[in-house]
C-alpha positions as CSV (number, residue, x, y, z in Angstrom):
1,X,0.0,0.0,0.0
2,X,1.6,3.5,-0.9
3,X,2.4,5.9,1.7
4,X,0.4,8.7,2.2
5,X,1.4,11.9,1.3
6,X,1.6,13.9,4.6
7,X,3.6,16.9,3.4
8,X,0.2,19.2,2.9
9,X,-0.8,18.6,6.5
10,X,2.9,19.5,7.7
11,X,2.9,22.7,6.0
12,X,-0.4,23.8,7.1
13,X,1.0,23.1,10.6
14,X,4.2,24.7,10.7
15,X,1.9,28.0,8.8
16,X,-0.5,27.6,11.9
17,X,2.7,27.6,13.9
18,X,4.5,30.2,12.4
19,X,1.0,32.5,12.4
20,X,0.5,31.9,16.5
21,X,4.0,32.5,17.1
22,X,3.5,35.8,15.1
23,X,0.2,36.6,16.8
24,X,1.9,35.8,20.6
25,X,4.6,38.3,19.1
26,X,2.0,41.0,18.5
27,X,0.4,40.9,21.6
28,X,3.5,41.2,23.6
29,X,4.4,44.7,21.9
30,X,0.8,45.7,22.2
31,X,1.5,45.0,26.0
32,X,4.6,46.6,26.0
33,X,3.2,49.6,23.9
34,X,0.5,50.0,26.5
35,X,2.5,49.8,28.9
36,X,4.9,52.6,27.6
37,X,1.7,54.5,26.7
38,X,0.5,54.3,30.4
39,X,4.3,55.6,31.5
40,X,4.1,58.4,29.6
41,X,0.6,59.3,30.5
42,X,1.8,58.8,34.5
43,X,4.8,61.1,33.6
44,X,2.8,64.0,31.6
45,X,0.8,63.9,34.4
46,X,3.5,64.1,37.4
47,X,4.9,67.1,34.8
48,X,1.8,69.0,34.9
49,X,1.1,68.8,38.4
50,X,4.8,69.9,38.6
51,X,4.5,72.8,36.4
52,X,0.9,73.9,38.1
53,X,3.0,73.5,41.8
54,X,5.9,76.2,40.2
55,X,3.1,78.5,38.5
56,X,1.5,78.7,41.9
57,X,4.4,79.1,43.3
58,X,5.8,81.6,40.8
59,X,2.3,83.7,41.4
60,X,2.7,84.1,45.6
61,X,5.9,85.5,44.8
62,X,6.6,89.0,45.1
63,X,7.5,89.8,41.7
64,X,4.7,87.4,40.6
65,X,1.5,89.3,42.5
66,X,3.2,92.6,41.2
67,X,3.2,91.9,37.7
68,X,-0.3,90.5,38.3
69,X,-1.3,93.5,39.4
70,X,0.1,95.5,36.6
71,X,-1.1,93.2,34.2
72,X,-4.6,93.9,35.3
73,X,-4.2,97.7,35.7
74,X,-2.7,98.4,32.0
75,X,-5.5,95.8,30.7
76,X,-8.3,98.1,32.2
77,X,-6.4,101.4,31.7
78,X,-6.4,100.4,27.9
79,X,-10.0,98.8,27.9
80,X,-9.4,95.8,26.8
81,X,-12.4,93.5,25.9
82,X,-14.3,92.4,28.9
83,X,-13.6,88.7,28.6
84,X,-10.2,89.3,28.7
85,X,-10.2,91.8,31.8
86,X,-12.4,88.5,33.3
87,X,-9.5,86.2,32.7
88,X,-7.2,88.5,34.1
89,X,-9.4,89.1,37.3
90,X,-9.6,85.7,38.0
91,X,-5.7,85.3,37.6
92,X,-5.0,87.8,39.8
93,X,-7.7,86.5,42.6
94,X,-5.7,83.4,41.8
95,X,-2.3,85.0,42.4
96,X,-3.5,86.1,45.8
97,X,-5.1,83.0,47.6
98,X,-1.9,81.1,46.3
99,X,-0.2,84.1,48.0
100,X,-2.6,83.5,51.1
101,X,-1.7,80.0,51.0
102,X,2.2,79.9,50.9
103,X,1.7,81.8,54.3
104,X,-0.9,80.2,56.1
105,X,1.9,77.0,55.0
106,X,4.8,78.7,56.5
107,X,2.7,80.2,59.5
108,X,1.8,76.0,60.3
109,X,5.7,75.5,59.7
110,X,7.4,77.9,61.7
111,X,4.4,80.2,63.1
112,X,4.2,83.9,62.2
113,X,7.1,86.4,62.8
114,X,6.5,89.9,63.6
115,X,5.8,92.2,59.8
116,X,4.8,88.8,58.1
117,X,1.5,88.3,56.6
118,X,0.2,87.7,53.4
119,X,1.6,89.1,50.4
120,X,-0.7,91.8,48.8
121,X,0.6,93.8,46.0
122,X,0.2,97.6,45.5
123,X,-2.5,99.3,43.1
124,X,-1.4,102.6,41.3
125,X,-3.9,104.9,43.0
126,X,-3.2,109.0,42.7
127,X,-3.9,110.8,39.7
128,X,-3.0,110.8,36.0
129,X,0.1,112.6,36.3
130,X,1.3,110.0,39.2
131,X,0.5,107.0,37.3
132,X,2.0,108.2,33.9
133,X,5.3,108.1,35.9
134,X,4.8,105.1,37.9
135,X,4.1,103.2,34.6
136,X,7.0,105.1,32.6
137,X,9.5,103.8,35.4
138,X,7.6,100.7,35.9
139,X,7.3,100.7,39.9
140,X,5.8,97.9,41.3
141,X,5.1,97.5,45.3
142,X,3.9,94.5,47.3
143,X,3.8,94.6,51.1
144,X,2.5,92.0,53.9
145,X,0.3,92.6,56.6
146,X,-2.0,89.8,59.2
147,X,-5.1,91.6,60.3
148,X,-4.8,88.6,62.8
149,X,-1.4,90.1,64.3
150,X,-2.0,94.2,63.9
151,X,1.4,96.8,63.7
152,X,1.9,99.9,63.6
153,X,3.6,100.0,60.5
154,X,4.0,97.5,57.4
155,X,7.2,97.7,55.1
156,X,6.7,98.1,51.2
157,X,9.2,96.5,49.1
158,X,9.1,98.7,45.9
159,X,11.0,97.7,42.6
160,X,11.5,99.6,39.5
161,X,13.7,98.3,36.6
162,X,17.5,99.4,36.7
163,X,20.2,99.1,34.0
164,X,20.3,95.9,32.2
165,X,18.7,93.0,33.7
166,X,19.2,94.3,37.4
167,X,16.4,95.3,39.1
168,X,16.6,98.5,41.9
169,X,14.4,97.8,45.3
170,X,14.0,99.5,48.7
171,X,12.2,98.9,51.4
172,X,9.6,102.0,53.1
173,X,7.8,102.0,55.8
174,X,4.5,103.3,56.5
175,X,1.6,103.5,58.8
176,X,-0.7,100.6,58.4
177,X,-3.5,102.9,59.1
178,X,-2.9,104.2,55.8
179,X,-4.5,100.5,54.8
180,X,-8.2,101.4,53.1
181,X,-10.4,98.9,51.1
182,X,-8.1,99.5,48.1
183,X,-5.3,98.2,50.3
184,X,-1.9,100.2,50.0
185,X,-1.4,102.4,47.1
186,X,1.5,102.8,45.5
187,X,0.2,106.9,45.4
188,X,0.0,106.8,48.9
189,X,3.1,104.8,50.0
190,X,5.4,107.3,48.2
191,X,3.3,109.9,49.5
192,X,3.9,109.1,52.8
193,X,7.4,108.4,52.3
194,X,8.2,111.9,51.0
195,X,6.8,113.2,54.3
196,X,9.2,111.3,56.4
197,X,12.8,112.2,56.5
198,X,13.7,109.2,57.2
199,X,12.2,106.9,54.4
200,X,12.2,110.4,52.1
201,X,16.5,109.7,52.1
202,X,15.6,106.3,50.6
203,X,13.5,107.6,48.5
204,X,15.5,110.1,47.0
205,X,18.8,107.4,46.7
206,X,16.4,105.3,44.9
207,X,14.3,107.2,42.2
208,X,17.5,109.1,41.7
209,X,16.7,111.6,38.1
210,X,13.0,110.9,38.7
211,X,12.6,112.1,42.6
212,X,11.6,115.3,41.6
213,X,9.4,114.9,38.6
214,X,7.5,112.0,40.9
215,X,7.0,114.3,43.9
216,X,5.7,116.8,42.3
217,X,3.4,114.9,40.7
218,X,1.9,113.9,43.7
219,X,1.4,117.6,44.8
220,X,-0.1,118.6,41.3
């Protein structure tokens, strides 16, 4: 009796072989590409709750509330559309609970130390020919101050841009019963300053050129 001829059924089985082996292949990378899919996902994430720690961070800064401040003031000084004033409010009311929050954190740390508070930055306040300066030389003003622990006085650090990259600060102090609804202005911070000998000097050393044309633009 002739052998039968076997070769067709071999073929098809090492095909079936060859085709499982493949598919077990393809799953494994799909395995291992979700599995680099989900690390990436898990790392995007950790970056962006990263970069929304710094940007909170960033914003209870002084420099950060200042320019927030500012930001706000020029956009309403140049009536800008409302929805973007909106977006700009809410940044800013942003800028200062993260500001309220780095120092209730600090106050549970280390408790509170006389002339802390939270950060609160300066509006313009005065009149037109104040505020044309004060934006000219860029002055921007933050100060803290805990209704929970009064003082008599509060200190103001005030910046304005010097040559190059460097900024110029200096530090005045002034009564915190000067502190209205509008909180400190920077119109009435200087104000006060000029009437005080003692933070007038600093005054003077630090507006340098522009002491003059700045006071009397608070008396015009």
């Amino acid at each position: 009796m002739p052998a039968l001829d076997t070769s067709a059924d071999d073929d098809n089985a090492h095909a079936l072989a060859a085709l499982d082996q493949e598919i077990a292949e393809t799953r494994e990378r799909i395995q291992n590409r979700s599995r680099d899919i989900a690390d990436a996902n898990t790392r995007s994430q950790r970056l962006a709750e990263a970069h929304t720690a710094a940007l909170a961070e960033q914003r209870a800064t002084p420099e950060g509330l200042s320019t927030s401040m500012r930001t706000l003031e020029l956009a309403l000084l140049h009536r800008r559309p409302p929805a973007e004033l909106r977006k700009l409010q809410r940044l800013h009311v942003q800028a200062e609970i993260d500001a309220a929050a780095e120092y209730r954190a600090r106050v549970a740390r280390w408790g509170h130390s006389p002339g802390d508070g939270p950060l609160q930055a300066c509006p313009l306040g005065g009149c037109e020919s104040f505020v044309s300066w004060a934006l000219h030389l860029n002055i921007l003003g933050t100060y803290r101050y805990s209704i929970d622990h009064p003082s008599d006085s509060v200190a103001v650090r005030l910046t304005r841009p010097g040559d190059g990259s460097r900024n110029l600060r200096t530090k005045i102090n002034v009564r915190t019963a000067l502190i209205d609804a509008e909180g400190l202005t920077l119109a009435v911070v200087i104000a006060a300053a000029f009437a005080n000998p003692i933070e007038d000097a600093k005054l003077r050393r630090w507006l340098d050129e522009h002491y003059n044309p700045i006071k009397r633009s608070l008396s015009a």
